[in-house]
PDB file of N, CA, C and O in Angstrom, chain B, residues numbered from 101:
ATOM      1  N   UNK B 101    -209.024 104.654 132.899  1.00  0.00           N
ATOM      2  CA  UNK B 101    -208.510 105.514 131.854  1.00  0.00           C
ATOM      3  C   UNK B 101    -209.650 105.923 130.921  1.00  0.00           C
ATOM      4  O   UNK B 101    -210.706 105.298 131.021  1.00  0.00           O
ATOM      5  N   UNK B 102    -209.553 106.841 130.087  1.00  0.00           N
ATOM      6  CA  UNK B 102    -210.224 107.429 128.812  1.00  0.00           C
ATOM      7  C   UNK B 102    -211.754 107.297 129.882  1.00  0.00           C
ATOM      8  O   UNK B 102    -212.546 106.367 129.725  1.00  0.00           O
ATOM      9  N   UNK B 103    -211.915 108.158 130.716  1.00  0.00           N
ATOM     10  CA  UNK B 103    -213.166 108.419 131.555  1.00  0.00           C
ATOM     11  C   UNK B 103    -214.086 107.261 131.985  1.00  0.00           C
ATOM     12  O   UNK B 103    -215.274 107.403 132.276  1.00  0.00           O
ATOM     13  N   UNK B 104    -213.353 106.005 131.992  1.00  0.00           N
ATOM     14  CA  UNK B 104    -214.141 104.857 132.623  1.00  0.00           C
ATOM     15  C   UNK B 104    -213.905 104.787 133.934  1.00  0.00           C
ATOM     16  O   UNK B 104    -212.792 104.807 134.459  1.00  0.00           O
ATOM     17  N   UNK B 105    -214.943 104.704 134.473  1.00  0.00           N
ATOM     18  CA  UNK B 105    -215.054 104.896 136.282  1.00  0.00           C
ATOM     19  C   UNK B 105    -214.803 103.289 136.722  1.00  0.00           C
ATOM     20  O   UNK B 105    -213.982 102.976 137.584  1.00  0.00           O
ATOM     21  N   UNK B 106    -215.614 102.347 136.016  1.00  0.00           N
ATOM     22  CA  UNK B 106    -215.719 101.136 136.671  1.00  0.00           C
ATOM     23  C   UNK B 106    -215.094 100.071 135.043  1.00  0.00           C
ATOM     24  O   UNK B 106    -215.443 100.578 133.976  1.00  0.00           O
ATOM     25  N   UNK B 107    -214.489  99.107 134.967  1.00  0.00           N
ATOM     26  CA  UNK B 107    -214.293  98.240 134.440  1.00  0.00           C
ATOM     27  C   UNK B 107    -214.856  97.116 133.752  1.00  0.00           C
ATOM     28  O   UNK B 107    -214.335  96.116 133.258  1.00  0.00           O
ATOM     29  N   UNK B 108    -216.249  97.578 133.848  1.00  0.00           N
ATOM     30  CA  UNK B 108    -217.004  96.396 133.090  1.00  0.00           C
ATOM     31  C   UNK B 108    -217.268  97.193 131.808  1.00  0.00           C
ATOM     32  O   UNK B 108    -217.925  98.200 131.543  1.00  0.00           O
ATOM     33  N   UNK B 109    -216.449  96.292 131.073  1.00  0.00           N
ATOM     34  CA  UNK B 109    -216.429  96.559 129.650  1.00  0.00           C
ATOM     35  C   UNK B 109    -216.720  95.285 128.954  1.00  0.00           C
ATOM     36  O   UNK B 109    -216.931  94.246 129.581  1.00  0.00           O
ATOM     37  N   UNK B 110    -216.733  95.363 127.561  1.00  0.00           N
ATOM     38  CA  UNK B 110    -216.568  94.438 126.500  1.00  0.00           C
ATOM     39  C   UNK B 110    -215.401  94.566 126.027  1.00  0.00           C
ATOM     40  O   UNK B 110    -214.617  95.446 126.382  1.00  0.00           O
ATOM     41  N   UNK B 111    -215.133  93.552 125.036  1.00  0.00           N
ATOM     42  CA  UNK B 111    -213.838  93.979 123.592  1.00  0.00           C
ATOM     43  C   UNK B 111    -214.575  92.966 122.954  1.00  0.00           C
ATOM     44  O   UNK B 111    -215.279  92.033 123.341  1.00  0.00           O
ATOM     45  N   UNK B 112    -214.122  93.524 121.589  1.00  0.00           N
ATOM     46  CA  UNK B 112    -214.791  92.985 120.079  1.00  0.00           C
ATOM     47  C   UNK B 112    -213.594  92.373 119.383  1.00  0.00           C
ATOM     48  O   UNK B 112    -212.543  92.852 119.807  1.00  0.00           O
ATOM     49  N   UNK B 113    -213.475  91.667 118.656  1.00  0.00           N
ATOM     50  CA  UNK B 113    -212.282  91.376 117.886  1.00  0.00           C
ATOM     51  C   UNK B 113    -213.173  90.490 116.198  1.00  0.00           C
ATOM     52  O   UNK B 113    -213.757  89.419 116.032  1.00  0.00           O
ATOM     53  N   UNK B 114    -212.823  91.668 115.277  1.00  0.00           N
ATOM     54  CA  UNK B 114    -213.574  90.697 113.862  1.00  0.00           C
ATOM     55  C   UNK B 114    -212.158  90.968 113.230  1.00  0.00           C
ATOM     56  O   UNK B 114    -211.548  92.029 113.363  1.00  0.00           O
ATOM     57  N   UNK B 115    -211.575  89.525 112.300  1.00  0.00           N
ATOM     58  CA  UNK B 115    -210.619  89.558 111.857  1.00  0.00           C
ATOM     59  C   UNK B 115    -210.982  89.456 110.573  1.00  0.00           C
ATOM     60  O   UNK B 115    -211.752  88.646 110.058  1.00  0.00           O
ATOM     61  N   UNK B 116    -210.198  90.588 109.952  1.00  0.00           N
ATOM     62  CA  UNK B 116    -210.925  90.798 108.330  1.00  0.00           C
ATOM     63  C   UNK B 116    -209.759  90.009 107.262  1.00  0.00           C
ATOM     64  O   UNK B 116    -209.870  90.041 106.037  1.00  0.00           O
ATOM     65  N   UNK B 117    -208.497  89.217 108.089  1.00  0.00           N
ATOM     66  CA  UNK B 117    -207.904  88.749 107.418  1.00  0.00           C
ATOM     67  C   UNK B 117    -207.308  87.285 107.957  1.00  0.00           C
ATOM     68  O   UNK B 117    -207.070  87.304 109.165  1.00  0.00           O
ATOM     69  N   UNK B 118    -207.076  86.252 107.412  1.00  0.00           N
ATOM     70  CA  UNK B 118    -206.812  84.584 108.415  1.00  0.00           C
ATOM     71  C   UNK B 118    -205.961  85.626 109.528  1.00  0.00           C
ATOM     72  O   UNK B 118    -205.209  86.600 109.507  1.00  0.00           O
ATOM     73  N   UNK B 119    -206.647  84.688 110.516  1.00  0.00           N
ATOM     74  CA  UNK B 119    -205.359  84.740 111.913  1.00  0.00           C
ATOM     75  C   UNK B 119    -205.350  83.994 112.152  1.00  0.00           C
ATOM     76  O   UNK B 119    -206.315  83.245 112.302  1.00  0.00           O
ATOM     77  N   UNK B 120    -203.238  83.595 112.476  1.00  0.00           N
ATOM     78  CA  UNK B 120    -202.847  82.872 112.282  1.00  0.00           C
ATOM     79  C   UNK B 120    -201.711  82.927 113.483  1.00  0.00           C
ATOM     80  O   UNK B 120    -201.251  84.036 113.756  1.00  0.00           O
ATOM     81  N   UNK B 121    -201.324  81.971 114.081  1.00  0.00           N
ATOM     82  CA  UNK B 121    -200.107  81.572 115.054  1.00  0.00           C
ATOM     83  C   UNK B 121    -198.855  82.687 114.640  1.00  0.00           C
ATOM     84  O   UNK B 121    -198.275  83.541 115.310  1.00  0.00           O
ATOM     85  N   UNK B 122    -198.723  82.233 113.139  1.00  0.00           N
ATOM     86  CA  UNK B 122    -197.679  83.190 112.349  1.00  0.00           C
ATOM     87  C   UNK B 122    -197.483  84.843 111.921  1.00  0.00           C
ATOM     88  O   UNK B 122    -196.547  85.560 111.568  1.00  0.00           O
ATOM     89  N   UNK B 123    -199.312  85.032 112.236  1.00  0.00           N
ATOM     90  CA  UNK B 123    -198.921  86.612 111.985  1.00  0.00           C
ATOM     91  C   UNK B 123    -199.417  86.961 112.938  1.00  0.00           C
ATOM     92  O   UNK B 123    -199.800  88.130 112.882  1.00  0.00           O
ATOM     93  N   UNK B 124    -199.758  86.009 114.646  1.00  0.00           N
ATOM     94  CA  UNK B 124    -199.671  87.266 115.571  1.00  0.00           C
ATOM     95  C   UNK B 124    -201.450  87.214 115.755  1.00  0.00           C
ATOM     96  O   UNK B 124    -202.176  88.208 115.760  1.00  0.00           O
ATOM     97  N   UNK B 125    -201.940  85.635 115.913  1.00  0.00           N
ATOM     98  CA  UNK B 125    -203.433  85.807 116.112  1.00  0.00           C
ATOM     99  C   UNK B 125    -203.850  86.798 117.500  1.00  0.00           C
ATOM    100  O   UNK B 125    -202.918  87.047 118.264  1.00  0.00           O
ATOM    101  N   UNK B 126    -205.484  87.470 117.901  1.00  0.00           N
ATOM    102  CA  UNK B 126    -205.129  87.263 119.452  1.00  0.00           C
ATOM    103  C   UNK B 126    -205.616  86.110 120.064  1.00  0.00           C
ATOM    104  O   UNK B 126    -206.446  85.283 119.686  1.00  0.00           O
ATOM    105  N   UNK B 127    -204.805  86.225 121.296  1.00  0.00           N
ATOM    106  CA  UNK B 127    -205.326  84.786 122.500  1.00  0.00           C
ATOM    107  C   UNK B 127    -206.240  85.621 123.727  1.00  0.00           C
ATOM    108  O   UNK B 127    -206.366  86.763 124.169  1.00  0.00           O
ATOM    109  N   UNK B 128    -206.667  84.518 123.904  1.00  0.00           N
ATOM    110  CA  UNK B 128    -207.694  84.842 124.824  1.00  0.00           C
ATOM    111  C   UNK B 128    -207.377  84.151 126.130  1.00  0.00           C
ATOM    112  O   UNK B 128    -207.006  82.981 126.041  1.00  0.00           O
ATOM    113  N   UNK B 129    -207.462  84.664 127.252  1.00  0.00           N
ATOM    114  CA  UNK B 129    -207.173  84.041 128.594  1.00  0.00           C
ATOM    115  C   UNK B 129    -208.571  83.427 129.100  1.00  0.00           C
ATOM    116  O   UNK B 129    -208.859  84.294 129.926  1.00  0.00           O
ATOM    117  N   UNK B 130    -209.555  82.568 129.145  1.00  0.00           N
ATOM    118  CA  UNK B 130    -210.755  82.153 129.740  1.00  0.00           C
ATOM    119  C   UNK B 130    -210.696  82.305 131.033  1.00  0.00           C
ATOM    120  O   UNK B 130    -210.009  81.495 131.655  1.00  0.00           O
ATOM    121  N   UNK B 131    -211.421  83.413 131.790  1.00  0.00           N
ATOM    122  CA  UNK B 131    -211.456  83.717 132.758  1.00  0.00           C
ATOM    123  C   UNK B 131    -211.127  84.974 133.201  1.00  0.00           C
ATOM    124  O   UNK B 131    -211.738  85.470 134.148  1.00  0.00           O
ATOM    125  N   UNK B 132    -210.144  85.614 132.578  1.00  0.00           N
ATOM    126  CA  UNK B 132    -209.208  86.644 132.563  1.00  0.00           C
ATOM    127  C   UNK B 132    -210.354  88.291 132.893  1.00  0.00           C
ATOM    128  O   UNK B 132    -209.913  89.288 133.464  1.00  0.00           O
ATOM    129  N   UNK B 133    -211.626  88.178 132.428  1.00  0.00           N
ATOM    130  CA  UNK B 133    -212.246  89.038 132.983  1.00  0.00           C
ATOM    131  C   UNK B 133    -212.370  89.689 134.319  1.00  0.00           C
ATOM    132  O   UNK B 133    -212.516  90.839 134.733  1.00  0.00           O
ATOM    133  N   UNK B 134    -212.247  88.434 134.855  1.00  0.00           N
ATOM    134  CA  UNK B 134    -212.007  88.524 136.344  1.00  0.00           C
ATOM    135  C   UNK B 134    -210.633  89.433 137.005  1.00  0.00           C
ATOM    136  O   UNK B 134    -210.505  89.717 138.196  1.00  0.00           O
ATOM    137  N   UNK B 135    -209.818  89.737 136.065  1.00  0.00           N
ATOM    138  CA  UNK B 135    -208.797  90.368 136.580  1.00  0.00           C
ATOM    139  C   UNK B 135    -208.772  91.485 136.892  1.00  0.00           C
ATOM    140  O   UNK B 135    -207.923  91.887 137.688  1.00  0.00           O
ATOM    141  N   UNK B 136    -210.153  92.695 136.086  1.00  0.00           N
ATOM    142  CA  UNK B 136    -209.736  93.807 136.551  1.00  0.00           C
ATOM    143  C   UNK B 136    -208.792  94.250 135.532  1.00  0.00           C
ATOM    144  O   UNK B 136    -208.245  93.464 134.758  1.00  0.00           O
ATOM    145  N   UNK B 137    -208.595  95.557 135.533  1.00  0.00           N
ATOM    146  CA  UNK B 137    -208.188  96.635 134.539  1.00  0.00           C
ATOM    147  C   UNK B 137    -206.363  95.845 134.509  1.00  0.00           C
ATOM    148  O   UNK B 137    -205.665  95.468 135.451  1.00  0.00           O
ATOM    149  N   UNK B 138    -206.106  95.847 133.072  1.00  0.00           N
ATOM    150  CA  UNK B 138    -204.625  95.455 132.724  1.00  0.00           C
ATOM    151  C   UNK B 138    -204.480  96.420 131.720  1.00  0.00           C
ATOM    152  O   UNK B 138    -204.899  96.482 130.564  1.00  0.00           O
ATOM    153  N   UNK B 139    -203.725  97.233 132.486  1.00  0.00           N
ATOM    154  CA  UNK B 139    -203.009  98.891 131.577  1.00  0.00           C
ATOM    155  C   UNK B 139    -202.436  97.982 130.165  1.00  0.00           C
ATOM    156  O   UNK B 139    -202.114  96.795 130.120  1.00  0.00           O
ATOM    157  N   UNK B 140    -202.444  98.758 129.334  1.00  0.00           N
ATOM    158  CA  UNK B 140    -201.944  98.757 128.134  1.00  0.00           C
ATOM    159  C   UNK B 140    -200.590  99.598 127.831  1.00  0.00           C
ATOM    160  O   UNK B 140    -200.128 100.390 128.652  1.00  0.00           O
ATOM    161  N   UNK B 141    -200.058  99.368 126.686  1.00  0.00           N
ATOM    162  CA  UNK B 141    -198.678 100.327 126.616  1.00  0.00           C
ATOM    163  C   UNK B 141    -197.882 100.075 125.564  1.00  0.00           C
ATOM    164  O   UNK B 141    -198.187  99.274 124.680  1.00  0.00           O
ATOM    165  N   UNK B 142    -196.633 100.852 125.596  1.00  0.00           N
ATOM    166  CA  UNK B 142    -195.680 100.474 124.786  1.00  0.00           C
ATOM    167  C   UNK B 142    -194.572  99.350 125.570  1.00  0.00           C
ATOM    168  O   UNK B 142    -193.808  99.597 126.503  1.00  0.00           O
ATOM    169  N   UNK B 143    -194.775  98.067 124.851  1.00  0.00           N
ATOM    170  CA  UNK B 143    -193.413  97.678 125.097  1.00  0.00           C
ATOM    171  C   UNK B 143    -192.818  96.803 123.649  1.00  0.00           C
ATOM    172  O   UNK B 143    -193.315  96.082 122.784  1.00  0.00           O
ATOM    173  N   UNK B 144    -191.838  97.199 123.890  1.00  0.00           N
ATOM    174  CA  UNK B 144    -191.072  96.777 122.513  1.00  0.00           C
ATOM    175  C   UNK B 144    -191.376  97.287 121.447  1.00  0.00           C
ATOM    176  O   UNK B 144    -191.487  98.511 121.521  1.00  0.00           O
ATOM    177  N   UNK B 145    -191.599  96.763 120.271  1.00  0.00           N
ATOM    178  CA  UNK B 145    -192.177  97.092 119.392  1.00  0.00           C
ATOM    179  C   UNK B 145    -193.169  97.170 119.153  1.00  0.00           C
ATOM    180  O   UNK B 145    -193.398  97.564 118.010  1.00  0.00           O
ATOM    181  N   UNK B 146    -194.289  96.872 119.995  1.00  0.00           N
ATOM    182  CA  UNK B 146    -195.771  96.738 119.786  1.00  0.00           C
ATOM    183  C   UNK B 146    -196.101  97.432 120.948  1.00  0.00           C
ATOM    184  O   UNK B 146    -195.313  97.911 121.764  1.00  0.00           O
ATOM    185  N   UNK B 147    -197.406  97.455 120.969  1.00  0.00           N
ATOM    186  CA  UNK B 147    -198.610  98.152 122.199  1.00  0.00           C
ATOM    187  C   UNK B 147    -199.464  96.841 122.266  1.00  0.00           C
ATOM    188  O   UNK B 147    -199.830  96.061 121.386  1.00  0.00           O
ATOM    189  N   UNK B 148    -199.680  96.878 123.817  1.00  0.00           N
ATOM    190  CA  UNK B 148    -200.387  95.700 124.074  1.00  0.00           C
ATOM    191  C   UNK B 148    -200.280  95.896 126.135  1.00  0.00           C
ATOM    192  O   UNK B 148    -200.099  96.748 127.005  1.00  0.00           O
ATOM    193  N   UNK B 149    -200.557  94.355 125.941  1.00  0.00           N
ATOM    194  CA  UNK B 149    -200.972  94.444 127.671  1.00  0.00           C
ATOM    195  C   UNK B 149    -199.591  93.906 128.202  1.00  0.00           C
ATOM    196  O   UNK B 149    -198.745  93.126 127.767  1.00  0.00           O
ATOM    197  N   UNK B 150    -199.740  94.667 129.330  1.00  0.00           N
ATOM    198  CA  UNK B 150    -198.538  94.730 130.016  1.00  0.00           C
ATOM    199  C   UNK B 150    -197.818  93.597 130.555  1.00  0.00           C
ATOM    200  O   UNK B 150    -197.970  93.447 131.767  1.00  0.00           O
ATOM    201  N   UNK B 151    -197.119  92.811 130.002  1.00  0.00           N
ATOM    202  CA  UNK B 151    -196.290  91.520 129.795  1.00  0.00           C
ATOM    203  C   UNK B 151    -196.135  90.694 130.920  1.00  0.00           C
ATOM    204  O   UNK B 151    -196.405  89.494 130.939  1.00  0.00           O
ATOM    205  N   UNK B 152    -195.540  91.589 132.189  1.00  0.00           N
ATOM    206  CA  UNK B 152    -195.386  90.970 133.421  1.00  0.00           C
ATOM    207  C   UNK B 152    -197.004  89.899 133.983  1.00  0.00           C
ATOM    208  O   UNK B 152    -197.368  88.745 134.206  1.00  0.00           O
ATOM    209  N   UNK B 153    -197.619  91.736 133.960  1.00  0.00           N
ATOM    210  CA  UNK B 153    -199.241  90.621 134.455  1.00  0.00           C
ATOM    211  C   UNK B 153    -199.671  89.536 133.243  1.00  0.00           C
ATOM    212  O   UNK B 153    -199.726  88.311 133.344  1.00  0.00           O
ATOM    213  N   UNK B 154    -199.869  90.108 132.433  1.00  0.00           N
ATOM    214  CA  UNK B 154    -200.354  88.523 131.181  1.00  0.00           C
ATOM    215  C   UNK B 154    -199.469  87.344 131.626  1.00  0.00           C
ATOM    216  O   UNK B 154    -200.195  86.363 131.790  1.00  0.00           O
ATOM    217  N   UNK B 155    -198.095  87.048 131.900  1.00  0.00           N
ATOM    218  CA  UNK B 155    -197.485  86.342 131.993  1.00  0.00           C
ATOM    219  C   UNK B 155    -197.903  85.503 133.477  1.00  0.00           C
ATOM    220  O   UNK B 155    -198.117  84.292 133.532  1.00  0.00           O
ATOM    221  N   UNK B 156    -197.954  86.342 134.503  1.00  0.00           N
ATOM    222  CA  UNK B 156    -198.664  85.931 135.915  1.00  0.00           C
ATOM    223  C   UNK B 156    -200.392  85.392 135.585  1.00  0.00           C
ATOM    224  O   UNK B 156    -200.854  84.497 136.293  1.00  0.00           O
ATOM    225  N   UNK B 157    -201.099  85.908 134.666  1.00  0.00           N
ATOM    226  CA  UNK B 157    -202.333  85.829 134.241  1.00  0.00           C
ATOM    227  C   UNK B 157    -202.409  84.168 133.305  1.00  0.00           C
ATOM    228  O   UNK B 157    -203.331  83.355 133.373  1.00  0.00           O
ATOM    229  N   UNK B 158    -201.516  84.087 132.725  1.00  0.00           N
ATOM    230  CA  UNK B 158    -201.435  82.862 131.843  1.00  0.00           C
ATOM    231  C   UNK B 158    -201.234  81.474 132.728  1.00  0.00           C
ATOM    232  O   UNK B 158    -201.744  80.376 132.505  1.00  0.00           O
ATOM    233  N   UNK B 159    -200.187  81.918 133.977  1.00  0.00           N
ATOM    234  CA  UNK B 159    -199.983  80.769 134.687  1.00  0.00           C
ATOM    235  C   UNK B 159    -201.441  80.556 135.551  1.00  0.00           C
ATOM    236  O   UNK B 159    -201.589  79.421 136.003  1.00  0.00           O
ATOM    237  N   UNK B 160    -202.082  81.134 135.711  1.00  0.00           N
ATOM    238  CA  UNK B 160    -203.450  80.586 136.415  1.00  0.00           C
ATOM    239  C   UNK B 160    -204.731  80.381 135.289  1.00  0.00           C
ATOM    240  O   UNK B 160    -205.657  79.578 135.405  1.00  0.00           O
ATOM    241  N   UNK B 161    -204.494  81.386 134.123  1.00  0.00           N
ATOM    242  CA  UNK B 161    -205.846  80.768 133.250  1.00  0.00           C
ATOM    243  C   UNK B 161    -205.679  80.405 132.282  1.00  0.00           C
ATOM    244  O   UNK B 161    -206.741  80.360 131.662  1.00  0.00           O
ATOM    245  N   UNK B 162    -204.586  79.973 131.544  1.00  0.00           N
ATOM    246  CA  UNK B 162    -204.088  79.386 130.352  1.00  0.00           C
ATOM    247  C   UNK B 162    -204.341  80.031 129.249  1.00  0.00           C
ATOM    248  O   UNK B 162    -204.472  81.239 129.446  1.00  0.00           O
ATOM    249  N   UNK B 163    -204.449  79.734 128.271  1.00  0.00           N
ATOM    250  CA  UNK B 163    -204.283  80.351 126.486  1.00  0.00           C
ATOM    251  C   UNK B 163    -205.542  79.597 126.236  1.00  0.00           C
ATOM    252  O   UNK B 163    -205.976  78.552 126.721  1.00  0.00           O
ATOM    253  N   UNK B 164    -205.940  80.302 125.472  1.00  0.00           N
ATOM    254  CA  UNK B 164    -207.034  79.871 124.380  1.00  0.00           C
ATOM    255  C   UNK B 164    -206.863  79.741 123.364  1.00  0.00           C
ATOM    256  O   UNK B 164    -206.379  80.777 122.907  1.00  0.00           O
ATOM    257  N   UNK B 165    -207.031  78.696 122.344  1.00  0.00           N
ATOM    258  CA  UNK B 165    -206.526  78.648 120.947  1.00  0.00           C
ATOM    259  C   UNK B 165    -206.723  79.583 120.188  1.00  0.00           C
ATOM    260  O   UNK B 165    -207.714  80.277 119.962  1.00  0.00           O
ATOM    261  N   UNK B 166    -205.117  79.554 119.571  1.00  0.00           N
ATOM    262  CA  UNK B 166    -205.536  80.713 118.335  1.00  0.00           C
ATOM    263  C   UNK B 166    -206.475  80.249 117.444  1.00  0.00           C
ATOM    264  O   UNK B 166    -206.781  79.057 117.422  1.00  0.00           O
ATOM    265  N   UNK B 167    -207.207  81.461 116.345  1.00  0.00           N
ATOM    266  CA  UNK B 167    -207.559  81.041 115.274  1.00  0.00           C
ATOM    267  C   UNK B 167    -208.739  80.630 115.646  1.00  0.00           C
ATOM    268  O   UNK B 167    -209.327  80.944 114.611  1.00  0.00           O
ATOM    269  N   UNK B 168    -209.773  80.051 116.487  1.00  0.00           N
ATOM    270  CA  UNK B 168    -210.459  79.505 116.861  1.00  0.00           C
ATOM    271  C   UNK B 168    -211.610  80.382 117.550  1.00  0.00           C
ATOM    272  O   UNK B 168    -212.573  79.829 118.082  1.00  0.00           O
TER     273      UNK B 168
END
């Protein structure tokens, strides 16, 4: 998407305010690079990554602590 041919990217995350369990820190999957492009979208009330795969993604690379 948005004219990327190949998938090796970065992401940045600076939190300019506490993150917290309670307001919705992000988690990090260790390893999860390895997956290859995970479309983004609308679901529910938020935009984010697409629920089904994170959910299949979590059972093989676990959560990373929030906040941390």
């Amino acid at each position: 998407m948005n004219g990327c041919l190949f998938p090796d990217m970065a992401s940045a995350f600076i939190a300019v305010d506490p993150n917290t369990r309670e307001n919705g820190c992000l988690q990090v999957l260790k390893g999860s690079h390895k997956l290859g492009r995970v479309e983004h979208g609308k679901f529910g009330d938020q935009t984010g990554a697409d629920p089904e795969r994170t959910t299949e993604a979590m059972k093989v690379y676990g959560i990373g602590l929030c906040g941390t």
